[in-house]
KEVO-494761 format. One record per atom (N, C-alpha, C): atom name; x, z, y; residue in three letters. Coordinates in Angstrom, 2 decimals. Layout:
N
+------+---------+---------+---------+------+
: atom :       u :       w :       v : rest :
+------+---------+---------+---------+------+
:   CA :       X :       Z :       Y :  ALA :
...
+------+---------+---------+---------+------+
This chain:
128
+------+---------+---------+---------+------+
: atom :       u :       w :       v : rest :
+------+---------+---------+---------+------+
:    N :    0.90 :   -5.44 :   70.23 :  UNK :
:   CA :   -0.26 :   -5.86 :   69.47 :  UNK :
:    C :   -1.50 :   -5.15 :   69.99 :  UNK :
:    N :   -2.44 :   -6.05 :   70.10 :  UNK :
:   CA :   -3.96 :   -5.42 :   70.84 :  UNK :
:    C :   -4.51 :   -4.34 :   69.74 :  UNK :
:    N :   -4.79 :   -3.43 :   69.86 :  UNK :
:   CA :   -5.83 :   -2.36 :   68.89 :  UNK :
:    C :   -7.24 :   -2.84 :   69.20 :  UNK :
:    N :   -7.82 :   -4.19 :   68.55 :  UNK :
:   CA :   -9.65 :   -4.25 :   68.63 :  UNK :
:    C :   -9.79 :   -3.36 :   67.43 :  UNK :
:    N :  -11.48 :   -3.54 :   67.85 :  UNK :
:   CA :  -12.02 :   -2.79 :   67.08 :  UNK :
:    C :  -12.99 :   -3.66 :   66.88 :  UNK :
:    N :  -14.06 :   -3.86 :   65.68 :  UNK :
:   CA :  -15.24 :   -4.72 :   65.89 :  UNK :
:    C :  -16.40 :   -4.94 :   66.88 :  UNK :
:    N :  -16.86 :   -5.29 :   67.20 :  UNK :
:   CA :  -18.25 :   -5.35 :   68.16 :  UNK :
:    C :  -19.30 :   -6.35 :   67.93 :  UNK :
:    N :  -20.08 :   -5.72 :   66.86 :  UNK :
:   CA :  -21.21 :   -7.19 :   66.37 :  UNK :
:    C :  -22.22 :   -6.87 :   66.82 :  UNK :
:    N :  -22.41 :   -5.89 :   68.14 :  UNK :
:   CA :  -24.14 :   -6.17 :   68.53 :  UNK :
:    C :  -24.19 :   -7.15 :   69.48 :  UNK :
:    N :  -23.72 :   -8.08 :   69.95 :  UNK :
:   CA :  -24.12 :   -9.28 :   70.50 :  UNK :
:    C :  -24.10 :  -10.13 :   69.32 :  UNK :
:    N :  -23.10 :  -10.88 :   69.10 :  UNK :
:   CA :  -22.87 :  -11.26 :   67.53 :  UNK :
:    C :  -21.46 :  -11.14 :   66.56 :  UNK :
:    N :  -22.03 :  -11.37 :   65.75 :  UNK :
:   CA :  -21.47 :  -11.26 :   64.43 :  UNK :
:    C :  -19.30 :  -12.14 :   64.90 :  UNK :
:    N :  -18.27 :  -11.41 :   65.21 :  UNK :
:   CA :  -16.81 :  -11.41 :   65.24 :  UNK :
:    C :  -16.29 :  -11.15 :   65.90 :  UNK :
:    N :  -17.15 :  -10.68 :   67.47 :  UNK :
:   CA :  -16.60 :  -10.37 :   68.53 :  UNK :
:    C :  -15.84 :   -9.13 :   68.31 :  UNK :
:    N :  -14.95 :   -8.58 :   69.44 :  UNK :
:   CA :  -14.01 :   -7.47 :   69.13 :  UNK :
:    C :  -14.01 :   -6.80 :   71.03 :  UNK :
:    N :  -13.74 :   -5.69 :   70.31 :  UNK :
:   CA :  -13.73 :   -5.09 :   71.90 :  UNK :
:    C :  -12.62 :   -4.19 :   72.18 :  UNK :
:    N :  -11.46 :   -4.78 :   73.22 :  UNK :
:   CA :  -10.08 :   -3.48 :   72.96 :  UNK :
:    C :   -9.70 :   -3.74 :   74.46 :  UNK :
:    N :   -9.29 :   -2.23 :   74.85 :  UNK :
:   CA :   -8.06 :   -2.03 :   75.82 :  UNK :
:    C :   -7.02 :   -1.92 :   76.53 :  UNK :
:    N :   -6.11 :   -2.56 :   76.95 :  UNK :
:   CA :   -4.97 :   -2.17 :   77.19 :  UNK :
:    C :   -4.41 :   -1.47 :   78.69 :  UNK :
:    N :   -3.53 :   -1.63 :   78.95 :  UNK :
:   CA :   -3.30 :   -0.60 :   80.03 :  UNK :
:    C :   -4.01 :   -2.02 :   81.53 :  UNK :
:    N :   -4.05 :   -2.49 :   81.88 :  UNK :
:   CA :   -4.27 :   -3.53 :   82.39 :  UNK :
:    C :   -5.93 :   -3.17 :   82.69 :  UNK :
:    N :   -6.34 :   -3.75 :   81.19 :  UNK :
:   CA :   -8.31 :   -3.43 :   81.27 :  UNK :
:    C :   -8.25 :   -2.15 :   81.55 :  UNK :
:    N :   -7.85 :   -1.34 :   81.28 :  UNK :
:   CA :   -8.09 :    0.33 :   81.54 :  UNK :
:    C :   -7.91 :    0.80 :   83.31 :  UNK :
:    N :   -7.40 :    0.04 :   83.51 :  UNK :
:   CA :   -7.10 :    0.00 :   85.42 :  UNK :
:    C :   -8.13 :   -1.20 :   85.80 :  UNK :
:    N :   -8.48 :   -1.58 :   85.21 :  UNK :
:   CA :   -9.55 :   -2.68 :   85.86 :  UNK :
:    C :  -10.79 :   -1.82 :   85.76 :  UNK :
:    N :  -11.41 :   -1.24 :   84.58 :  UNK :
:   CA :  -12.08 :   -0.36 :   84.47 :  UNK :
:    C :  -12.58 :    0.54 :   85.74 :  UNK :
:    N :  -11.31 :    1.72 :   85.74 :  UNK :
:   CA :  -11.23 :    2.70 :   86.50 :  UNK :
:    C :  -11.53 :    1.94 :   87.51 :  UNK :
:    N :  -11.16 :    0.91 :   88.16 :  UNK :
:   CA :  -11.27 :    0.27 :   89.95 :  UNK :
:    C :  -12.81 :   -0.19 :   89.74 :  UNK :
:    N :  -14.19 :   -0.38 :   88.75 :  UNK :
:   CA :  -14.78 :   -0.96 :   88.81 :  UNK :
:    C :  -15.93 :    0.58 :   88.81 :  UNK :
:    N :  -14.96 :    1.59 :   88.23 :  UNK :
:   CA :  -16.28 :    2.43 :   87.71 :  UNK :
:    C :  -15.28 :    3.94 :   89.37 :  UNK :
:    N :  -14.70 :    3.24 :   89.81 :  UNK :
:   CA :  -14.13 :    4.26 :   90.96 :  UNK :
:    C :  -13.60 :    5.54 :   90.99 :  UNK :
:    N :  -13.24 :    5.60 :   89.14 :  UNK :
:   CA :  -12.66 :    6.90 :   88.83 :  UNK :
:    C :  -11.50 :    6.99 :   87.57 :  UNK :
:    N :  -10.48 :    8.13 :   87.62 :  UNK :
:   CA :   -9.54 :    7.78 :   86.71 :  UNK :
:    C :  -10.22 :    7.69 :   85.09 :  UNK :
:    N :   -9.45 :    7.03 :   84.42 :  UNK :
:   CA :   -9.98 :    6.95 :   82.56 :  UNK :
:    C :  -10.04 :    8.48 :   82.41 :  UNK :
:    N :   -9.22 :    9.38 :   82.59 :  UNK :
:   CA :   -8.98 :   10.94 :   82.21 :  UNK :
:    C :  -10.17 :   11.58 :   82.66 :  UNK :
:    N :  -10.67 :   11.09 :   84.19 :  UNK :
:   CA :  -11.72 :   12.27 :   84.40 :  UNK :
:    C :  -12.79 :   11.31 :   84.03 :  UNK :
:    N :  -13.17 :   10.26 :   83.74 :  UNK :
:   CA :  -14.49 :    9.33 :   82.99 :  UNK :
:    C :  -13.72 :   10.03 :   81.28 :  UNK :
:    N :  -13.67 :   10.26 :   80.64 :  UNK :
:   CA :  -13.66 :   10.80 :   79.19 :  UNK :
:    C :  -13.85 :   12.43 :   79.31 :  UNK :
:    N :  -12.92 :   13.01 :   80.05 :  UNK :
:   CA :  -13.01 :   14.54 :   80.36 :  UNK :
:    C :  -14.76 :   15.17 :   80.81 :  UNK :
:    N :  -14.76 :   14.28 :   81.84 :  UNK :
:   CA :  -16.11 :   14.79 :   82.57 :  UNK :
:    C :  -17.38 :   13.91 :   81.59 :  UNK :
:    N :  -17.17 :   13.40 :   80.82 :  UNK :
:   CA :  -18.15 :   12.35 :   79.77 :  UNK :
:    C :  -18.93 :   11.62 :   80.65 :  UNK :
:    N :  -18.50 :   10.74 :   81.53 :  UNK :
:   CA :  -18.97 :   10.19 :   82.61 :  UNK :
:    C :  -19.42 :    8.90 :   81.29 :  UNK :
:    N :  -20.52 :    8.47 :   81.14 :  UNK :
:   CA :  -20.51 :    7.63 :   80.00 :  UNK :
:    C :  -22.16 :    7.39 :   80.21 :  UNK :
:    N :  -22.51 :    6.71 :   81.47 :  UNK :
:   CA :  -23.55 :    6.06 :   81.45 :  UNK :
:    C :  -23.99 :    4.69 :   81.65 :  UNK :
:    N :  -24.71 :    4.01 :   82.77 :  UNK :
:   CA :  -24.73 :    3.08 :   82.23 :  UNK :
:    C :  -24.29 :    2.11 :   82.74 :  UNK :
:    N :  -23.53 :    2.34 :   84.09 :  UNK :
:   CA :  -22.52 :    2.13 :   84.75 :  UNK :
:    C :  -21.46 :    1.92 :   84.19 :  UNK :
:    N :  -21.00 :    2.95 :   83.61 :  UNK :
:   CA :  -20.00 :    3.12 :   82.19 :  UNK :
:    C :  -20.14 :    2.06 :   81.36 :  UNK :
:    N :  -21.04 :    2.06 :   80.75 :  UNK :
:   CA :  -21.25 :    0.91 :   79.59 :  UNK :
:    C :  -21.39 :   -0.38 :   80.23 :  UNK :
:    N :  -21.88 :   -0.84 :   81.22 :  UNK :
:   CA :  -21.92 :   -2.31 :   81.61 :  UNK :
:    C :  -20.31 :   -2.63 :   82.37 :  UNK :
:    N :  -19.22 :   -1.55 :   82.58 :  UNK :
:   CA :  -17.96 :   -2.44 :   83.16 :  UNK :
:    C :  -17.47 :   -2.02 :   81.68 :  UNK :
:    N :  -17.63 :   -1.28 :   81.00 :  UNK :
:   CA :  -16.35 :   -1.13 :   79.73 :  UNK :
:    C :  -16.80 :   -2.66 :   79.05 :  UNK :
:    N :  -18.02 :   -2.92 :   78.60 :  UNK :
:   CA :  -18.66 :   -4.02 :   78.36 :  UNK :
:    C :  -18.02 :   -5.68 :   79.10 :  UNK :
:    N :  -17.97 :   -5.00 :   80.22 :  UNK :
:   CA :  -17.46 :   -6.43 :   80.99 :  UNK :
:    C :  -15.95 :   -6.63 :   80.81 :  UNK :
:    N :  -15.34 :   -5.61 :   81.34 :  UNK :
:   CA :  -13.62 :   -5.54 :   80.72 :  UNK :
:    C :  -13.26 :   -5.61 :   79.41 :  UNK :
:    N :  -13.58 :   -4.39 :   78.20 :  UNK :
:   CA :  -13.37 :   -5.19 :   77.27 :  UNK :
:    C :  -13.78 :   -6.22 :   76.33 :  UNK :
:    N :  -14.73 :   -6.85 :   76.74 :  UNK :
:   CA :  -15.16 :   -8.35 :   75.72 :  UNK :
:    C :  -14.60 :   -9.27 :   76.61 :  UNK :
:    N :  -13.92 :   -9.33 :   77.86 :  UNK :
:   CA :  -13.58 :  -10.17 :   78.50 :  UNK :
:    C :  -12.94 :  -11.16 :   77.87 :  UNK :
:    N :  -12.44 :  -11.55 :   76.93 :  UNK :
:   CA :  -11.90 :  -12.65 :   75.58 :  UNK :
:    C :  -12.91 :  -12.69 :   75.37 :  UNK :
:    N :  -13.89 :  -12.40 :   74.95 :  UNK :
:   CA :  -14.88 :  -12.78 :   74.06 :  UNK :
:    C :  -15.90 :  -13.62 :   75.05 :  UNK :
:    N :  -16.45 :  -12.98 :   76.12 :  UNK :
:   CA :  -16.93 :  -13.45 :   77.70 :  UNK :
:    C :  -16.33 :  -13.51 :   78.50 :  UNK :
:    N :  -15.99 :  -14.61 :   78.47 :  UNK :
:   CA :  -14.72 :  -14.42 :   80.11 :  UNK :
:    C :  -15.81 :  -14.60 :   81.34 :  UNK :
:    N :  -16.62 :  -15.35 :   81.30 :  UNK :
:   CA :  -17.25 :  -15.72 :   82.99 :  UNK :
:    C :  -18.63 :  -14.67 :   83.25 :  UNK :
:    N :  -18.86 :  -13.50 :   82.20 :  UNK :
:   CA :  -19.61 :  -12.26 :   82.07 :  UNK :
:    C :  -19.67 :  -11.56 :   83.11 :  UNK :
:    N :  -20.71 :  -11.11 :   83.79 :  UNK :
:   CA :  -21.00 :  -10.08 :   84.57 :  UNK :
:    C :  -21.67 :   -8.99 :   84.36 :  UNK :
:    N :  -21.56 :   -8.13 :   85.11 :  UNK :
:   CA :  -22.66 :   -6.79 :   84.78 :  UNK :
:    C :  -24.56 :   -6.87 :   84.10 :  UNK :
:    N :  -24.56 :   -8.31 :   85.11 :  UNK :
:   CA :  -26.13 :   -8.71 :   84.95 :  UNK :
:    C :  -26.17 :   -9.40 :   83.72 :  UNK :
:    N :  -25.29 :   -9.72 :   83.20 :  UNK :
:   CA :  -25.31 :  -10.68 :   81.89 :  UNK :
:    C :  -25.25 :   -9.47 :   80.57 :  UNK :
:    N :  -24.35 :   -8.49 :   80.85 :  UNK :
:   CA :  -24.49 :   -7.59 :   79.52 :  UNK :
:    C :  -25.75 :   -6.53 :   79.87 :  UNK :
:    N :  -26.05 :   -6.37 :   81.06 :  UNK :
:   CA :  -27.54 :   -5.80 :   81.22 :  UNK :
:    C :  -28.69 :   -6.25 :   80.82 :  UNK :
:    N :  -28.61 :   -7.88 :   80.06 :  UNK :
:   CA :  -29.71 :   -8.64 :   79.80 :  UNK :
:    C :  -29.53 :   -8.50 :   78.30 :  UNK :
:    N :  -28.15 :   -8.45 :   78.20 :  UNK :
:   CA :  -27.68 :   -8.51 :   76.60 :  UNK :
:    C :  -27.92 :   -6.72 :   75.75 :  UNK :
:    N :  -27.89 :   -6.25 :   76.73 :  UNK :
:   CA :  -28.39 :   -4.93 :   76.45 :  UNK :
:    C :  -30.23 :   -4.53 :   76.28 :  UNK :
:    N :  -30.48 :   -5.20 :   77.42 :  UNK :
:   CA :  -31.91 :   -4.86 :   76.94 :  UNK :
:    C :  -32.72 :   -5.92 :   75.87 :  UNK :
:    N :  -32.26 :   -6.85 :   76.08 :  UNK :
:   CA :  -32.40 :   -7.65 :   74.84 :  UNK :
:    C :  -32.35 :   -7.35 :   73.05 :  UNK :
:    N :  -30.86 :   -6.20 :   73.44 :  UNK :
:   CA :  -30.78 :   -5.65 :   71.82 :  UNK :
:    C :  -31.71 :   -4.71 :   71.43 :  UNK :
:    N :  -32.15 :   -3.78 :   72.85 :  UNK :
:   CA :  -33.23 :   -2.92 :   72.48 :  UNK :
:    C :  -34.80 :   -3.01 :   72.29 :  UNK :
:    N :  -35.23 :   -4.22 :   73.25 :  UNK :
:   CA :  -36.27 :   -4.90 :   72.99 :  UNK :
:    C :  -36.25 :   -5.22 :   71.37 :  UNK :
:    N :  -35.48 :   -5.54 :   70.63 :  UNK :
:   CA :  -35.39 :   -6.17 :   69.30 :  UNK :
:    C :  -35.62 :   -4.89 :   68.63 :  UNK :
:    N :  -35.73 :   -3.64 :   69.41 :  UNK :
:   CA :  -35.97 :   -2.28 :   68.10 :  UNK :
:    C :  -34.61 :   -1.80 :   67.24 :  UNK :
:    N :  -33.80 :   -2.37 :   68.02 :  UNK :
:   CA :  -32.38 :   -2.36 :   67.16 :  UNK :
:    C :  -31.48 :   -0.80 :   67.55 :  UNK :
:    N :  -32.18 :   -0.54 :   68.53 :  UNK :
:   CA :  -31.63 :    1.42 :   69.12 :  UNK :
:    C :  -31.30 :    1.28 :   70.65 :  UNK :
:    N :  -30.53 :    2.31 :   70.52 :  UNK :
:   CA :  -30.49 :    2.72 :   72.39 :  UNK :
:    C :  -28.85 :    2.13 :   72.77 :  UNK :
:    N :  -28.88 :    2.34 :   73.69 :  UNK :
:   CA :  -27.26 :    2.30 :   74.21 :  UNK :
:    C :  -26.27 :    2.93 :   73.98 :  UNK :
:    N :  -26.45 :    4.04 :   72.92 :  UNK :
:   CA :  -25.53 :    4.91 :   72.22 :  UNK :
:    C :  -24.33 :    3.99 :   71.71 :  UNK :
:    N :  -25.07 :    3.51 :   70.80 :  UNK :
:   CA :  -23.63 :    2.05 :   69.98 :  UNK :
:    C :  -23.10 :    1.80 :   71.18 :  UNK :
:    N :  -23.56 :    1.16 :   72.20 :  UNK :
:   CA :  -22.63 :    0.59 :   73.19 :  UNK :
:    C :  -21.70 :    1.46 :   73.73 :  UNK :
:    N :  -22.11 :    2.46 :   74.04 :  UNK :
:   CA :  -20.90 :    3.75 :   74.62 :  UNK :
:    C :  -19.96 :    4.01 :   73.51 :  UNK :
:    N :  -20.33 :    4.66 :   72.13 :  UNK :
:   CA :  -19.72 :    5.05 :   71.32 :  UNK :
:    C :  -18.66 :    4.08 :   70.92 :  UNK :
:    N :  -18.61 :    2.33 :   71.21 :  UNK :
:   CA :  -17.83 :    1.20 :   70.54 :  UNK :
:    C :  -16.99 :    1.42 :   72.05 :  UNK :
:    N :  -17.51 :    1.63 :   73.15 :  UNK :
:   CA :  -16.45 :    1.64 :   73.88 :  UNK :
:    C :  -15.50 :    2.98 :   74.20 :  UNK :
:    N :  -15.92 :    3.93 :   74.01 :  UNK :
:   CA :  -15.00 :    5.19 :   73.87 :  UNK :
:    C :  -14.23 :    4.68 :   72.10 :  UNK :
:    N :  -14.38 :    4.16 :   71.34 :  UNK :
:   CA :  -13.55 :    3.92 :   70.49 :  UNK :
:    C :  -12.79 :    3.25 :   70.74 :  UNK :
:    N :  -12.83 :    1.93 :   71.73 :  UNK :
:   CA :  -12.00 :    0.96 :   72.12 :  UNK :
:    C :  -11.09 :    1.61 :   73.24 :  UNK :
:    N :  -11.21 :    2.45 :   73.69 :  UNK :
:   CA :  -10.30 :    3.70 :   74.76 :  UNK :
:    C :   -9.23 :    3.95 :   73.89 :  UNK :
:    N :  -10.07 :    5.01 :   73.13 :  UNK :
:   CA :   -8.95 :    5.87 :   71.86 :  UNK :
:    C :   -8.00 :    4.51 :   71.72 :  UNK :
:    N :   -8.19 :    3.95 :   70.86 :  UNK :
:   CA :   -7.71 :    2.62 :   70.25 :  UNK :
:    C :   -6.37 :    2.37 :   70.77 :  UNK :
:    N :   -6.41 :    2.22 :   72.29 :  UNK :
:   CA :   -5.05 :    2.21 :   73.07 :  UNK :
:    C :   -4.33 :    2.46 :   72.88 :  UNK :
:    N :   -4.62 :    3.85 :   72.50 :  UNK :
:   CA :   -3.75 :    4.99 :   72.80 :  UNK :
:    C :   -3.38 :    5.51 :   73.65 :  UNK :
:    N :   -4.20 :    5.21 :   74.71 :  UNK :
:   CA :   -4.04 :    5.57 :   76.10 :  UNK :
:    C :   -4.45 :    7.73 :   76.17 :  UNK :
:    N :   -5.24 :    7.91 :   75.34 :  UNK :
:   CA :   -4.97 :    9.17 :   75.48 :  UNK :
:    C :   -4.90 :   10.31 :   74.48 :  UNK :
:    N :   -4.34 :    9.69 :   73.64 :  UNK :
:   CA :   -3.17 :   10.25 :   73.04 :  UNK :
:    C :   -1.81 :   10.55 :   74.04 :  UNK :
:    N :   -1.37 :    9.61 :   74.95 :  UNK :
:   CA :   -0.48 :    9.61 :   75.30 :  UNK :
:    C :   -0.62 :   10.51 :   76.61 :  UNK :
:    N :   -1.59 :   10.77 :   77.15 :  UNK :
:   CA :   -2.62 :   11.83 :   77.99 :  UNK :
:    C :   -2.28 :   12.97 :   77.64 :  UNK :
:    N :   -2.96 :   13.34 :   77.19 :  UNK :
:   CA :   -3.49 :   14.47 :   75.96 :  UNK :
:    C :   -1.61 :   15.54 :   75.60 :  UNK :
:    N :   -0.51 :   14.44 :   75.29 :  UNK :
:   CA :    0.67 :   14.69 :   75.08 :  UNK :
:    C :    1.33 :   15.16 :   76.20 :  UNK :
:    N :    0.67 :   14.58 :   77.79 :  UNK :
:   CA :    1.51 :   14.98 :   78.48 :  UNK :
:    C :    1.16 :   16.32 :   79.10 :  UNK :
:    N :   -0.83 :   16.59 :   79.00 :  UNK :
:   CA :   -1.47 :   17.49 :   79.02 :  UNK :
:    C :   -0.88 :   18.95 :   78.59 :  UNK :
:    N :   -0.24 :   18.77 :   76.92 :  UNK :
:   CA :    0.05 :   19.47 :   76.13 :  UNK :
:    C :    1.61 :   19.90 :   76.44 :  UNK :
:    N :    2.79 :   19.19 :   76.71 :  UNK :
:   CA :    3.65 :   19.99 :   77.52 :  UNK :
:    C :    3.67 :   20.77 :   78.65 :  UNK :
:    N :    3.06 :   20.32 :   79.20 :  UNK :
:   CA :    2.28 :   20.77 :   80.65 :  UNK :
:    C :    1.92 :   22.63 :   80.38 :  UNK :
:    N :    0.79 :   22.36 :   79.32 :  UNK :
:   CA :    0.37 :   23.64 :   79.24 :  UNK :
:    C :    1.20 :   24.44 :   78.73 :  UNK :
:    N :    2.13 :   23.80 :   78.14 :  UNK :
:   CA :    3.22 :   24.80 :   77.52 :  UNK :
:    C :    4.13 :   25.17 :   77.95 :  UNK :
:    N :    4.68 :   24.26 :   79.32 :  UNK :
:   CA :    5.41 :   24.85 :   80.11 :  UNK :
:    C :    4.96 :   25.82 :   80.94 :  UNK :
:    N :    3.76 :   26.35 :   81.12 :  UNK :
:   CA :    2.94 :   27.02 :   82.34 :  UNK :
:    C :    3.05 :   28.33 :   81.65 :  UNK :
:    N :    2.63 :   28.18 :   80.25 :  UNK :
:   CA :    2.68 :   29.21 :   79.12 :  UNK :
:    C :    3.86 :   30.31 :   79.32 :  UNK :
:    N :    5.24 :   29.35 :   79.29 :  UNK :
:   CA :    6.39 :   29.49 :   79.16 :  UNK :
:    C :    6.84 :   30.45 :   80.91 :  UNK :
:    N :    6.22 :   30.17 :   81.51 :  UNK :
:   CA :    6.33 :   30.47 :   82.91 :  UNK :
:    C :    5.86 :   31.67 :   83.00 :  UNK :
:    N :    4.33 :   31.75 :   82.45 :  UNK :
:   CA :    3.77 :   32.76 :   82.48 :  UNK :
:    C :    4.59 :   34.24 :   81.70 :  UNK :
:    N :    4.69 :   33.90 :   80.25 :  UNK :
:   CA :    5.73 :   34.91 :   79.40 :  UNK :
:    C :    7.35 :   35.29 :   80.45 :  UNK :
:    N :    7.57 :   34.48 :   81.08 :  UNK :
:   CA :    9.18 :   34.65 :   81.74 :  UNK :
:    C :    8.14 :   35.86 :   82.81 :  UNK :
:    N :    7.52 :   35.98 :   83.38 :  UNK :
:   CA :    6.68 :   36.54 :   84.24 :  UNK :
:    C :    6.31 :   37.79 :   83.90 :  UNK :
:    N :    6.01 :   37.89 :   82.97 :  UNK :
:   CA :    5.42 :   39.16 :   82.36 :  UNK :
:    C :    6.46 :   40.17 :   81.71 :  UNK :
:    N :    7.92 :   39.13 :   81.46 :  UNK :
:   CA :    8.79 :   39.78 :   80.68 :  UNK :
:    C :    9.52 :   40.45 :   81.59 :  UNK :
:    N :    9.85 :   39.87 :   82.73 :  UNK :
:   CA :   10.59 :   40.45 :   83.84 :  UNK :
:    C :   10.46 :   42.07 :   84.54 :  UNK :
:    N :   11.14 :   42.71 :   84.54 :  UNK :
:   CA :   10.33 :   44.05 :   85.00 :  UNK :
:    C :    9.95 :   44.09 :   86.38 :  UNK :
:    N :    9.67 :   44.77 :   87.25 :  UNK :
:   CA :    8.80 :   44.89 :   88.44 :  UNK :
:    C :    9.78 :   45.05 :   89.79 :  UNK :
:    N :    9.86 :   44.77 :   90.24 :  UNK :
:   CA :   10.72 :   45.69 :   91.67 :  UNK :
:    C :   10.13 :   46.68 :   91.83 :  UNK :
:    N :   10.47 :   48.14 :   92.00 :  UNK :
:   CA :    9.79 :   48.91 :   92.62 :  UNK :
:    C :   10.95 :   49.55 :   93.52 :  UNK :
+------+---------+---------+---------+------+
């Protein structure tokens, strides 16, 4: 089952979500992994016009970069705010996945095995 989330600043039912699929289409469009675009807060406007293009792709299928760049300045011309909403709906539509949660989990054994490495290390006595 897809995790959308709403997206009414173009209009009013659209939905904007990820799956492992858009999330690799993403990364190949913005030339970097999802982990280091969230880690490093790579979240500009580059960022926002392919997350934009990948996930509304149901909603716009024949959409390009130049089309949500028009749809973007269009919303701000209207006095309606900055491009914040647009980043913030698409780092929600990330989470949403669960794509890093499932990150984050593997992150977290990781460090705990190193942990675990480290204590076996320290416990050991010395050669002398």
């Amino acid at each position: 089952m897809k995790k959308t989330i709403p997206f009414d600043l173009f209009r009013q039912g659209d939905t904007l979500y990820f799956n492992i699929l858009r999330l690799q289409e993403l990364e190949r469009l913005l030339n970097k992994p999802i982990m280091e675009i969230i880690e490093k807060q790579y979240m500009g406007i580059d960022f926002c016009l392919a997350g934009l293009q990948v996930g509304l792709k149901h909603n716009y299928p024949r959409a390009n970069a130049q089309f949500f760049a028009a749809k973007i300045e269009e919303y701000m011309d209207d006095g309606k705010g900055s491009i914040d909403p647009f980043i913030v709906a698409i780092i929600s539509a990330i989470m949403a996945s669960g794509i890093l949660r499932k990150a984050t989990a593997k992150k977290t054994e990781e460090n705990e095995e190193q942990e675990k490495n480290v204590q076996r290390t320290e416990a050991t006595p010395s050669e002398a």
